[in-house]
Structure formats: C-alpha cells, structure tokens
MARBA-3410 file (N, C-alpha, C, O; in Angstrom, 1 decimal):
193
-57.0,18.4,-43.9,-56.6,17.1,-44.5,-55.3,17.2,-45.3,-54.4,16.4,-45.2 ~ -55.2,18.6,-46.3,-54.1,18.6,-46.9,-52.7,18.9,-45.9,-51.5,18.6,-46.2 ~ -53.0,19.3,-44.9,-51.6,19.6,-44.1,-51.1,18.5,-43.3,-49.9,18.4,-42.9 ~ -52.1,17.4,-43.1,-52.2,15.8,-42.3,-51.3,15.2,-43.7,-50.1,14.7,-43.6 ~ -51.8,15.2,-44.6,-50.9,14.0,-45.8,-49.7,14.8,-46.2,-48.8,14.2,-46.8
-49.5,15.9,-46.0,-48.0,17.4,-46.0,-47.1,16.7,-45.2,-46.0,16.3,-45.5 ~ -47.9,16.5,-43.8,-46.6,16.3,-43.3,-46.4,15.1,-42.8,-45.6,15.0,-41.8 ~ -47.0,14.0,-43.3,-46.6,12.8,-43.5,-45.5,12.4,-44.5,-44.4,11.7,-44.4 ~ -46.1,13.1,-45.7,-44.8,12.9,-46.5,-43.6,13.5,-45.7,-42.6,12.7,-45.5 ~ -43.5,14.7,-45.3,-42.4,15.3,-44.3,-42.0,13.9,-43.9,-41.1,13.3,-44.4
-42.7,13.6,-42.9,-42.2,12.6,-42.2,-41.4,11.5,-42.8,-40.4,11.2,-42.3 ~ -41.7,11.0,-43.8,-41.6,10.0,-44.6,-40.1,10.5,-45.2,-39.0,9.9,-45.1 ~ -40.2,11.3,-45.5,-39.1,11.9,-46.3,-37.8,11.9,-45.2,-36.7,11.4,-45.4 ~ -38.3,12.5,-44.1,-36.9,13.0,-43.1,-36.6,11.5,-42.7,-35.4,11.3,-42.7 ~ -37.5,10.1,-42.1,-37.1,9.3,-42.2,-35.9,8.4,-43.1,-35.0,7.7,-42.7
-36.4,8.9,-44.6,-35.6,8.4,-45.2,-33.5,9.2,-45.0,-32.4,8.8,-44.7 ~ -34.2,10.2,-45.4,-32.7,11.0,-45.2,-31.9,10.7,-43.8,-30.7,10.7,-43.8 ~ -32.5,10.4,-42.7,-31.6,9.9,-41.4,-31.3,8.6,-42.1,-30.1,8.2,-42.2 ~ -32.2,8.1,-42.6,-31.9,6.2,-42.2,-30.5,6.6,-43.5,-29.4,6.1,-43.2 ~ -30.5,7.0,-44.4,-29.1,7.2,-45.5,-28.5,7.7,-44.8,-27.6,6.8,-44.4
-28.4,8.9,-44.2,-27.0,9.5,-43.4,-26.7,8.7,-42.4,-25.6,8.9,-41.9 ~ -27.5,7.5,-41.9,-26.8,7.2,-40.7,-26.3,5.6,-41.4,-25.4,4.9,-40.8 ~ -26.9,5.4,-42.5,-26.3,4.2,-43.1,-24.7,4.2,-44.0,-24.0,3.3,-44.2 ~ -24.5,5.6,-44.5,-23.3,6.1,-44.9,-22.6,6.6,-43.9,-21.4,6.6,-44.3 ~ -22.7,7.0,-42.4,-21.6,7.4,-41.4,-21.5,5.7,-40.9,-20.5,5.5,-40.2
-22.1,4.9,-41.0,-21.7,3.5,-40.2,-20.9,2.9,-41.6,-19.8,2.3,-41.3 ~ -21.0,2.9,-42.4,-20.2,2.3,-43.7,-18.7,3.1,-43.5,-17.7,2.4,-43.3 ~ -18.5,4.4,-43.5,-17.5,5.2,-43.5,-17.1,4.4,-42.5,-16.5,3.4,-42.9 ~ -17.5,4.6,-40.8,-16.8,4.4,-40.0,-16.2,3.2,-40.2,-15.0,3.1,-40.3 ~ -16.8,2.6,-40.3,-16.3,0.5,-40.8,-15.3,0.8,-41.9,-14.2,0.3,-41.8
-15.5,1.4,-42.8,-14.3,1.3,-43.9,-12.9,2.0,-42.8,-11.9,1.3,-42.9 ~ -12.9,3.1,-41.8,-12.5,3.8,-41.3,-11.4,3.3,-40.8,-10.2,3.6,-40.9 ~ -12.5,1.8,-39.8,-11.6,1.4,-38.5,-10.7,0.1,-38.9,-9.8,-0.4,-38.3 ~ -11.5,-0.4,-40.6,-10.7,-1.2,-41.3,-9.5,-0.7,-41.6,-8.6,-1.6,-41.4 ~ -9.0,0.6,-42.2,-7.5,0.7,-42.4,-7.2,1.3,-41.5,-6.0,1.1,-41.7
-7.2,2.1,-40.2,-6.8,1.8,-38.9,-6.3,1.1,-38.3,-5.2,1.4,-37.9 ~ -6.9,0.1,-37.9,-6.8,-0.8,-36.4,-5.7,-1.6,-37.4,-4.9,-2.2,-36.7 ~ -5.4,-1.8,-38.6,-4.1,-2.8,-38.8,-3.1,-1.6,-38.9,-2.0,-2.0,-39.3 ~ -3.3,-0.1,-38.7,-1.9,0.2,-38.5,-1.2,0.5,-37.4,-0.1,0.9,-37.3 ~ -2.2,0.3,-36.5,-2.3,0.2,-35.0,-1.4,-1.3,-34.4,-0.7,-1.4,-33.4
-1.8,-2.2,-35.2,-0.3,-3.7,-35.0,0.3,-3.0,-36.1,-0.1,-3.5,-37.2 ~ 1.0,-2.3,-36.1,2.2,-2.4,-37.4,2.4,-2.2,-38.7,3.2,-1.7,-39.5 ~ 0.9,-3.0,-38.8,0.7,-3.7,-40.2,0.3,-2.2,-41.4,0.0,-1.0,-41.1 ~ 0.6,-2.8,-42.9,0.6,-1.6,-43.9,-0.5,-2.4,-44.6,-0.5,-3.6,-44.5 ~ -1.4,-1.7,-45.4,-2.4,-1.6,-46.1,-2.2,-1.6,-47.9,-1.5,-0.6,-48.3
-2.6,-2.5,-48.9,-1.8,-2.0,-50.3,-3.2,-2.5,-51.0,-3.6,-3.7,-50.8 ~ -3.6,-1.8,-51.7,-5.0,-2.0,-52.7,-4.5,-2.5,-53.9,-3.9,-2.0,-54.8 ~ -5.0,-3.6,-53.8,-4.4,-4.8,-55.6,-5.7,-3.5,-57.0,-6.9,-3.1,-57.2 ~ -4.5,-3.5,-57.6,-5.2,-2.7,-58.9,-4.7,-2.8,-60.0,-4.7,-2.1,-61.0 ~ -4.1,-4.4,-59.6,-3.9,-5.3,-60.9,-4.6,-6.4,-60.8,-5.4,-6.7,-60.0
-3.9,-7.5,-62.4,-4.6,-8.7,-61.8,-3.5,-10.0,-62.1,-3.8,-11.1,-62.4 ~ -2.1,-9.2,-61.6,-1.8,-10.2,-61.9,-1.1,-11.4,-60.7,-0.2,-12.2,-60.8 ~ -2.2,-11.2,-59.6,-1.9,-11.8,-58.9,-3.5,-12.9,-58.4,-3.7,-13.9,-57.7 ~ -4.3,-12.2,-59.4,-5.8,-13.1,-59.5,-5.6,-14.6,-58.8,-4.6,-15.2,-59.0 ~ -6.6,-15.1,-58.1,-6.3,-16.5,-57.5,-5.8,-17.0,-56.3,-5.9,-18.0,-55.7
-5.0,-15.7,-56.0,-4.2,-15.6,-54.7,-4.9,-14.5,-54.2,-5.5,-14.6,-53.1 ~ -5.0,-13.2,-55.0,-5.3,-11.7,-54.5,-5.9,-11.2,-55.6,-5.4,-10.8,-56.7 ~ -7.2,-11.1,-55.1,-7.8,-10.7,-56.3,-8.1,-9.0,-56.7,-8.4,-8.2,-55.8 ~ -8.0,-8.6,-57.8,-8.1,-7.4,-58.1,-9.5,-7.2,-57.4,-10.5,-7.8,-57.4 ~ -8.9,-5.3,-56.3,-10.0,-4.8,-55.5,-10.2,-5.2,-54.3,-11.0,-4.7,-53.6
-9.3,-6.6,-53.8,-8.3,-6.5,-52.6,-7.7,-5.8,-51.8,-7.2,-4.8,-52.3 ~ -7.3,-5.9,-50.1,-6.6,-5.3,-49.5,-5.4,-6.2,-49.4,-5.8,-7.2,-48.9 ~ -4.1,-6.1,-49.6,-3.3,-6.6,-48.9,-2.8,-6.2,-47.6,-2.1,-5.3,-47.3 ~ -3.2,-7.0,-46.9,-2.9,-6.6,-45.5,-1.0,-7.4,-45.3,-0.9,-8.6,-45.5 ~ 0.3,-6.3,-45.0,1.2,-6.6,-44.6,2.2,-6.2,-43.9,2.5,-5.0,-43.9
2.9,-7.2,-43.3,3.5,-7.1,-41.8,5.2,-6.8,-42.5,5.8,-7.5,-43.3 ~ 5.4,-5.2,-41.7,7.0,-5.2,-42.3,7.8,-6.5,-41.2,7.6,-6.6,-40.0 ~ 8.8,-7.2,-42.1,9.7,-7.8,-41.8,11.0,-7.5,-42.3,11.3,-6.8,-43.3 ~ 12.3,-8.3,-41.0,13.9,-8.2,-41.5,13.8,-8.4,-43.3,12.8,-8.9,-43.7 ~ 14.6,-8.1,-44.0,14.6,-8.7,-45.4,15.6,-10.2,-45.0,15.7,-11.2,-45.6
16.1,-10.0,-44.1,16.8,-11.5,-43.9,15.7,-12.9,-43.7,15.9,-14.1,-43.9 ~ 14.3,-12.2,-43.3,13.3,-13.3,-43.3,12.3,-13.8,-44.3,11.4,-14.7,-44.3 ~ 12.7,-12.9,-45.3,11.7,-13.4,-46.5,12.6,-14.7,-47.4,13.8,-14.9,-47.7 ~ 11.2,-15.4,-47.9,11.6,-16.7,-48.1,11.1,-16.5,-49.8,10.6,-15.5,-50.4 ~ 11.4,-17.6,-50.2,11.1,-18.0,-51.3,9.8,-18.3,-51.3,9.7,-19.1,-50.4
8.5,-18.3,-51.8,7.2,-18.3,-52.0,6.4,-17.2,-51.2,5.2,-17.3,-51.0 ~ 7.0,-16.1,-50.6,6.5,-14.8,-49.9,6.2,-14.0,-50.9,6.9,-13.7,-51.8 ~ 4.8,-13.4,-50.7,4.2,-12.3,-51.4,4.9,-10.7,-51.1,4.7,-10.4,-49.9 ~ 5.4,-10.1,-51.6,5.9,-8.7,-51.3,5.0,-8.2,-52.1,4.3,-8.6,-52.9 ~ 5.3,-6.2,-51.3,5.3,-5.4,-52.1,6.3,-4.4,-52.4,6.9,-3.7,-51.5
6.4,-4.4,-53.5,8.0,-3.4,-53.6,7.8,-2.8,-54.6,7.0,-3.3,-55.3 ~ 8.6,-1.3,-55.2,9.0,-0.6,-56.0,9.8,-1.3,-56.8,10.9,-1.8,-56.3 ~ 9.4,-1.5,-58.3,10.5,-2.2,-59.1,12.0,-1.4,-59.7,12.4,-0.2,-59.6 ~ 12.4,-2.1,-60.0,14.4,-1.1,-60.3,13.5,0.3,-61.4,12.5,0.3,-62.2 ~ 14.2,0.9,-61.1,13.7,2.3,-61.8,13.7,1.7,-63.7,12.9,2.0,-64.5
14.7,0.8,-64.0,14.7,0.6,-65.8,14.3,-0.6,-66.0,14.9,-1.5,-66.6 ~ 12.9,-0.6,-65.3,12.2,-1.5,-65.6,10.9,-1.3,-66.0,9.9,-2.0,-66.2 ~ 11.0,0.2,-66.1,9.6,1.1,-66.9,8.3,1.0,-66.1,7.2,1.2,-66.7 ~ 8.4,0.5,-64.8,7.5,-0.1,-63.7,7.1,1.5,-63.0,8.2,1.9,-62.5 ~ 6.3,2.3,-62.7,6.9,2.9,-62.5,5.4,2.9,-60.6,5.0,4.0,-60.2
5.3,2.2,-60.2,3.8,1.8,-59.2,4.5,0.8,-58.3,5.7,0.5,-58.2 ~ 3.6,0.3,-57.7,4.3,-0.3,-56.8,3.7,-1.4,-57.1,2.6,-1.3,-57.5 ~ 4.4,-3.2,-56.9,3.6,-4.2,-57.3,3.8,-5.2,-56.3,4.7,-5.2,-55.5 ~ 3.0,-5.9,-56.4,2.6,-7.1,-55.2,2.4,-8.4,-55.8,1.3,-8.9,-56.0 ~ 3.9,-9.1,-56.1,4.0,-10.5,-56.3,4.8,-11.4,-55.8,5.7,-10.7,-55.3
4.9,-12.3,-55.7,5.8,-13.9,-55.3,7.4,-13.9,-55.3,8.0,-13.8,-56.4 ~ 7.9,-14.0,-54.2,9.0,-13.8,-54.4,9.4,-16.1,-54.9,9.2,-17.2,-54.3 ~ 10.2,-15.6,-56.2,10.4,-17.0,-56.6,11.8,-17.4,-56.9,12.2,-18.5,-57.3 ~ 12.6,-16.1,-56.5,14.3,-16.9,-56.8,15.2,-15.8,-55.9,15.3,-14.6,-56.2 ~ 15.9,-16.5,-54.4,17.0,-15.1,-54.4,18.3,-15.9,-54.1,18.6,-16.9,-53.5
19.0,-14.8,-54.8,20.5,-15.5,-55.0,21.2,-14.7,-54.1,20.7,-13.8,-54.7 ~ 21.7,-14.3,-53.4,22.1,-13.5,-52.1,21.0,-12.5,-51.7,19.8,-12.8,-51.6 ~ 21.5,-11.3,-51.6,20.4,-10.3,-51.6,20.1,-9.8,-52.6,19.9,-8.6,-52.5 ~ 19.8,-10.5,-53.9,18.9,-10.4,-55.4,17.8,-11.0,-55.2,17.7,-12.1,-54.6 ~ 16.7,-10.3,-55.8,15.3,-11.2,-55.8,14.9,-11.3,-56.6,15.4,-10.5,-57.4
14.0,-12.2,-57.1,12.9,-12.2,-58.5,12.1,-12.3,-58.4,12.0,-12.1,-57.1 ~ 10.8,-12.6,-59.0,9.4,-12.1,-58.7,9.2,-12.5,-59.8,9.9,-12.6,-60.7 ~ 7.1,-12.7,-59.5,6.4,-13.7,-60.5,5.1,-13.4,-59.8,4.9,-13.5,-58.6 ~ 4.0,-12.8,-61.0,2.7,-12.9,-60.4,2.2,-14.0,-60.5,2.4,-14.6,-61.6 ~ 1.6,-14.7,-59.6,0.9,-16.0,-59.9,-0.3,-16.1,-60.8,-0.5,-17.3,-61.1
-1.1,-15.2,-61.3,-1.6,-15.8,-62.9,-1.1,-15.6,-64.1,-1.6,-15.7,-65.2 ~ 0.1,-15.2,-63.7,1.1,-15.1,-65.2,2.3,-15.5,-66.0,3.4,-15.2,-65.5 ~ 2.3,-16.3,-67.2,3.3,-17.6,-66.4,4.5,-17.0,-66.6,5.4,-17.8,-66.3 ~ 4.9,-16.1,-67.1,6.5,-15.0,-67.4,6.8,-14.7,-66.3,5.9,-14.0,-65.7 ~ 7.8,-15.0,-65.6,8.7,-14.4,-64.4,8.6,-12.6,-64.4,8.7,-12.1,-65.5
8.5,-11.9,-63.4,9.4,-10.3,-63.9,10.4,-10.9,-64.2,11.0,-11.9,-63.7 ~ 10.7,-9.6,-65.7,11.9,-9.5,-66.5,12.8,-8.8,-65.7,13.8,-8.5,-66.4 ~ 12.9,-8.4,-64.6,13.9,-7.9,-63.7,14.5,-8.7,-62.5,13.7,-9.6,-62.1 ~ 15.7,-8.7,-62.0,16.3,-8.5,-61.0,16.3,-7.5,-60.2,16.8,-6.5,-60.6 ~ 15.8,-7.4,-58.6,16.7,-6.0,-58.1,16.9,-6.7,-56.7,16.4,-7.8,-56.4
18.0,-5.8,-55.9,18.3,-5.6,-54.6,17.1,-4.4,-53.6,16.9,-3.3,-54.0 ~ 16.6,-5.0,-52.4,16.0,-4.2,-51.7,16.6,-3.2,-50.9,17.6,-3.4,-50.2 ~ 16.1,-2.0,-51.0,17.1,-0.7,-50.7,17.3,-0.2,-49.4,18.0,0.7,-49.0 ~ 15.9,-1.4,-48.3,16.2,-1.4,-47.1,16.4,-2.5,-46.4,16.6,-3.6,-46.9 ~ 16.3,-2.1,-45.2,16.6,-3.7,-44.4,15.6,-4.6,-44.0,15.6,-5.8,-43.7
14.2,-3.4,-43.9,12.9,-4.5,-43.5,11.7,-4.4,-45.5,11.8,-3.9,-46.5 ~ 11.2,-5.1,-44.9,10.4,-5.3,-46.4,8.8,-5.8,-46.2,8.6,-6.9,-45.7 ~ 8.4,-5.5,-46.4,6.4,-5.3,-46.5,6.6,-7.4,-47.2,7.4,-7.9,-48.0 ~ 5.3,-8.1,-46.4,5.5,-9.2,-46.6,3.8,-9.4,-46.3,3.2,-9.0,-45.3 ~ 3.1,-10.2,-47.3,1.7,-9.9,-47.4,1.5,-11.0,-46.2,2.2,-12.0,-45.9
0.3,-10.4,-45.6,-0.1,-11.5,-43.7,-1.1,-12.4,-44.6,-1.2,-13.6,-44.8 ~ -2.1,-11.1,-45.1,-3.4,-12.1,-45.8,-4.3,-11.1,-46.1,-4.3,-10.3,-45.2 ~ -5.1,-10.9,-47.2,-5.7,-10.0,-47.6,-7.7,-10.5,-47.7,-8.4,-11.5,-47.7 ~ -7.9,-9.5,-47.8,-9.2,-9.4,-47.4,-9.8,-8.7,-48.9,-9.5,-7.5,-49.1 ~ -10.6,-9.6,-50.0,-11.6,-9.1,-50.7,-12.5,-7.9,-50.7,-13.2,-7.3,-49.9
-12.3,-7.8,-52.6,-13.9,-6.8,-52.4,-13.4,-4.8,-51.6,-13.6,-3.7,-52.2 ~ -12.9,-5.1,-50.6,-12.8,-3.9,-49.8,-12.2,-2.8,-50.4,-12.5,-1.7,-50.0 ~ -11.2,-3.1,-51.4,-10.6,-2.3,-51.8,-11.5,-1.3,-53.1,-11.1,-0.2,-53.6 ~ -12.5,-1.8,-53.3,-13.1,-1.5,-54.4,-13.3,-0.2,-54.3,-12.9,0.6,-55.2 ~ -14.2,0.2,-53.2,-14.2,2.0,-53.0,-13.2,2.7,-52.9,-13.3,3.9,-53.0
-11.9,2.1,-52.8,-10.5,3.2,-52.8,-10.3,3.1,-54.2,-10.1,4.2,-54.6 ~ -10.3,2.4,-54.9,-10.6,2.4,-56.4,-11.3,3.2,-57.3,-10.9,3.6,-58.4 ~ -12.3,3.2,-56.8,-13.5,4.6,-57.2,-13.0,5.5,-56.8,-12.6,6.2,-57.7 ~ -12.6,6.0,-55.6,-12.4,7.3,-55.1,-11.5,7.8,-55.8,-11.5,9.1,-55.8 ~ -10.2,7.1,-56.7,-9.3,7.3,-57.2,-9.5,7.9,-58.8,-8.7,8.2,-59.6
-11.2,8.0,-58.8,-11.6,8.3,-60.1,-12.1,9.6,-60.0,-13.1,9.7,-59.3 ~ -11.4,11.0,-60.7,-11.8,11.9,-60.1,-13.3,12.3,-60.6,-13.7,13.4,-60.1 ~ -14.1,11.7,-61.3,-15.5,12.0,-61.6,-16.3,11.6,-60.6,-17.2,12.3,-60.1 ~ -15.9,10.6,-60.2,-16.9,9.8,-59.0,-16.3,10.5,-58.0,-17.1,10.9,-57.3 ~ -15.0,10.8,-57.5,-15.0,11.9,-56.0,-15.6,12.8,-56.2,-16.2,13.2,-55.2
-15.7,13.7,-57.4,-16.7,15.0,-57.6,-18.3,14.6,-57.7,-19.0,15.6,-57.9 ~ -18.8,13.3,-57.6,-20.4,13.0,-57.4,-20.3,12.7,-56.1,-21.1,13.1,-55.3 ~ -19.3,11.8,-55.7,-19.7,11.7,-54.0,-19.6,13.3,-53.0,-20.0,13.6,-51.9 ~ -19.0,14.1,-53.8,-18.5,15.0,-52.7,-20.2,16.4,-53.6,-21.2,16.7,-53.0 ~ -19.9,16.7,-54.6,-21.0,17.3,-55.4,-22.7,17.0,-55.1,-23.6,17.9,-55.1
-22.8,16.0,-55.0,-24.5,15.2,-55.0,-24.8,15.7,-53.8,-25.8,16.4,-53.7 ~ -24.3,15.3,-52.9,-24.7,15.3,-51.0,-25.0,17.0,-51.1,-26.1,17.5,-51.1 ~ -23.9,17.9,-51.2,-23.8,19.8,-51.4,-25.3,20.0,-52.1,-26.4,20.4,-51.6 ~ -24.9,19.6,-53.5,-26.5,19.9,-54.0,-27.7,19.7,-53.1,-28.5,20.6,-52.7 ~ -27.8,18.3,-52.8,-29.2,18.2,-51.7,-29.0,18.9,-50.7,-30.1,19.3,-50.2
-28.1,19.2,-50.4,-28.1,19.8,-48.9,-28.7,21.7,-49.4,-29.7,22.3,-49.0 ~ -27.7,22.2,-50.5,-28.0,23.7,-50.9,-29.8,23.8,-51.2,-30.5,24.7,-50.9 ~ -30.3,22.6,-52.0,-31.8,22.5,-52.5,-32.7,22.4,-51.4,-33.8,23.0,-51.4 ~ -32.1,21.4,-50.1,-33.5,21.2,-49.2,-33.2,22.6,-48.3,-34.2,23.0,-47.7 ~ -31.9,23.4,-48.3,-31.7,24.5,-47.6,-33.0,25.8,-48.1,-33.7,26.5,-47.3
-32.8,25.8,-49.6,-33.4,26.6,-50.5,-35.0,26.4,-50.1,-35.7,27.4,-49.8 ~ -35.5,25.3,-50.1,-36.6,24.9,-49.8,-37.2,25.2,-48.7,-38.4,25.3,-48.6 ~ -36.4,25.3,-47.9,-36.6,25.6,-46.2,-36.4,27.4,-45.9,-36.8,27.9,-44.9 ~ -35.8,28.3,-46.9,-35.8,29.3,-47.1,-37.0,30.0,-47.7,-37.5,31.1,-47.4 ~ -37.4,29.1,-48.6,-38.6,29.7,-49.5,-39.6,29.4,-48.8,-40.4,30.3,-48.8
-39.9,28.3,-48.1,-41.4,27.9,-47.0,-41.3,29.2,-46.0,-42.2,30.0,-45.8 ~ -40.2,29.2,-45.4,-40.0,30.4,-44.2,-40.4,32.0,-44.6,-41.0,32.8,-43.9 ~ -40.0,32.2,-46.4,-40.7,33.7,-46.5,-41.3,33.4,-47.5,-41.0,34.1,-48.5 ~ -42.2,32.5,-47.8,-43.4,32.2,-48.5,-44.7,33.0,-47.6,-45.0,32.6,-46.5 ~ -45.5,34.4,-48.2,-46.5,34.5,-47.9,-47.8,33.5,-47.2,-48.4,32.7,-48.0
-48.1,33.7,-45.4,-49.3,33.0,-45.2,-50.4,33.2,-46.1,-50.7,34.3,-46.6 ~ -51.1,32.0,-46.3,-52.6,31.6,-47.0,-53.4,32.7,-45.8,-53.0,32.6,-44.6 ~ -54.6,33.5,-46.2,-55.3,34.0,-45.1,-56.5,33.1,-44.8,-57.3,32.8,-45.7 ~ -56.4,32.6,-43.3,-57.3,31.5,-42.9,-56.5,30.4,-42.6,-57.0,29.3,-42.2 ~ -55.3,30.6,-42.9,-54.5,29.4,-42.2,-54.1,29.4,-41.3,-53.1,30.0,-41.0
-54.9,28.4,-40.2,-54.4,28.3,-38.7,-52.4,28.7,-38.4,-51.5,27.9,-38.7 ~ -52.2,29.7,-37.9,-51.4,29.4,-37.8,-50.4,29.3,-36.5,-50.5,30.2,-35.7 ~ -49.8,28.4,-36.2,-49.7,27.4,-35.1,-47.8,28.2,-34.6,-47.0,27.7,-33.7 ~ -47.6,29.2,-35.2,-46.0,29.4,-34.7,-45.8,30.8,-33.6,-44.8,31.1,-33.0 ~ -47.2,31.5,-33.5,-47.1,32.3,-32.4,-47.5,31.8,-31.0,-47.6,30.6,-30.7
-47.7,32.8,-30.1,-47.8,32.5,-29.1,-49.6,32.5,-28.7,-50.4,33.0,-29.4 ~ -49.9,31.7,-27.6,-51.6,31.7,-27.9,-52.0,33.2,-27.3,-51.4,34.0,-26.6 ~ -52.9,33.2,-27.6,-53.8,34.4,-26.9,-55.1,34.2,-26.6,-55.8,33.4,-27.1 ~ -55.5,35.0,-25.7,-56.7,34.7,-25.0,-57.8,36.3,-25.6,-57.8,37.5,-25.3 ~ -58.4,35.8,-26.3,-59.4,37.4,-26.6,-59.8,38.1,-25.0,-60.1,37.6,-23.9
-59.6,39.3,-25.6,-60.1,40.4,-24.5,-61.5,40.8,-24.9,-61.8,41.0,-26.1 ~ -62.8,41.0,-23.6,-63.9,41.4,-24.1,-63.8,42.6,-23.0,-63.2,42.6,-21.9 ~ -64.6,43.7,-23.8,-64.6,44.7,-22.9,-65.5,46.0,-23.3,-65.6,47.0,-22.6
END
C-alpha cells in the first residue's frame, strides 16, 4: 500500500514539473518569435522604460519600428533617437517629433507638457520611426534587466535540478529494506534438485 500512494505522488509530482517546463519553453518560445519575426521585415524592437510617453506607449511596451529616409519623417512621428550628447540624456528616448526647421528636430513626450530642452540634427540618413507598439510585453525584458531577478530565474531552476539530482542519488545508494520485493533484477526461476 505504502509504495501504491509513493508512487502516485511520484506521479503527481513528475506531472507537475513537465506541465511547468513545458509551460515555460512555450512562453520563452512566444516571447522568442515575438522579437524575431519583426526583425525578419526589417523592423527594430525598443522597450518603453519610461513614462513619458504614457497614453500613446505605455511604460513596459514594445515599440515596434520601421527604419525610414530621415527625409520621410513628418511632424507628429514617434522616433527613437540618442539625444545631443549636452543634454545630460545619456539612453535612448522615444518621443514626438513636434518642430523641424531644415534638418533640426525637436521633440516632446506626449504626457509631458515641456518640449525637450534640446535641438539636434540626426547623424544618419535613415531613422527608426515607431509602426505601433504592443503592451505589457516588454515587462519581462524589464525584469531581466534586474540583476537579482536574472540570478533567481537562472539560480532557482539549478537548485531544483541539483536537489531532485541529489535525491535520485541518495534513493539509488540507499540501503534495500530486507523483504522488499525487489522488482530491478532479472526474474528467476528456482532450481529444485
């Protein structure tokens, strides 16, 4: 009886651990083929980890964006660009383009009502121009960016794996009980004689 309810929990248990590993390899892959397949058309990827484009693009956002001529960017186009180096900026930001006077631009997050205090010129000829971004998604690149939480996603899984390893070591040279059927040799047939 005790080895029938043993290895039910077994059972019980290894069910669980597939249905997690196979629910974390289909999440991975999905996050996987999400920043993939847009750089497969072209397209560039930029995780909002501000807020000051809230309402439009919400912090924890993907901006999904198609490089264009800088000759085609318009006046109400979302960019992303490196700001002029003495503008103490020193990340990359993703706001509104709201004024250009030849090849000068200005910029403006849309929940904030102060323009950037800068001017610059762009330093190439094509420029990242947001297509349309997709919520929420960016949030795990966000965490991962936290080095405590990459050392529990990457630490926690090792642990279980070294413990149920250990466990499967110590059952293996755990002394047999005498009188316990044991079911791992080969059968034999008694000899009378």
């Amino acid at each position: 009886m005790e080895i029938v309810v043993q290895q039910h929990r077994q059972g019980r248990s290894r069910k669980f651990a597939n249905m997690a590993i196979t629910t974390a390899c289909v999440v991975v892959s999905v996050l996987a083929l999400a920043f993939i397949v847009p750089a497969l058309f072209g397209l560039q990827r930029y995780v909002i980890t501000g807020t000051s484009m809230t309402g439009t693009i919400d912090f924890g956002s993907v901006a999904v964006e198609e490089v264009v001529p800088v000759s085609e960017l318009r006046v109400g186009d979302i960019i992303t660009y490196t700001p002029p180096p003495d503008s103490g900026v020193d990340h990359l930001v993703t706001h509104r383009i709201i004024a250009i006077h030849g090849d000068v631009l200005q910029t403006k997050g849309d929940a904030v009502p102060q323009k950037d205090p800068w001017k610059f010129k762009l330093d190439s000829t094509q420029q990242a121009r947001v297509k349309f971004s997709v919520p929420y998604v960016g949030y795990p690149l966000i965490w991962l960016a936290d080095r405590e939480i990459r050392m529990l996603l990457i630490g926690l899984p090792a642990v279980v794996i070294a413990l149920l390893s250990l466990k499967q070591l110590f059952l293996a040279l755990r002394p047999r009980r005498k009188g316990a059927a044991d079911h791992s040799g080969s059968p034999s047939i008694p000899v009378r004689g």
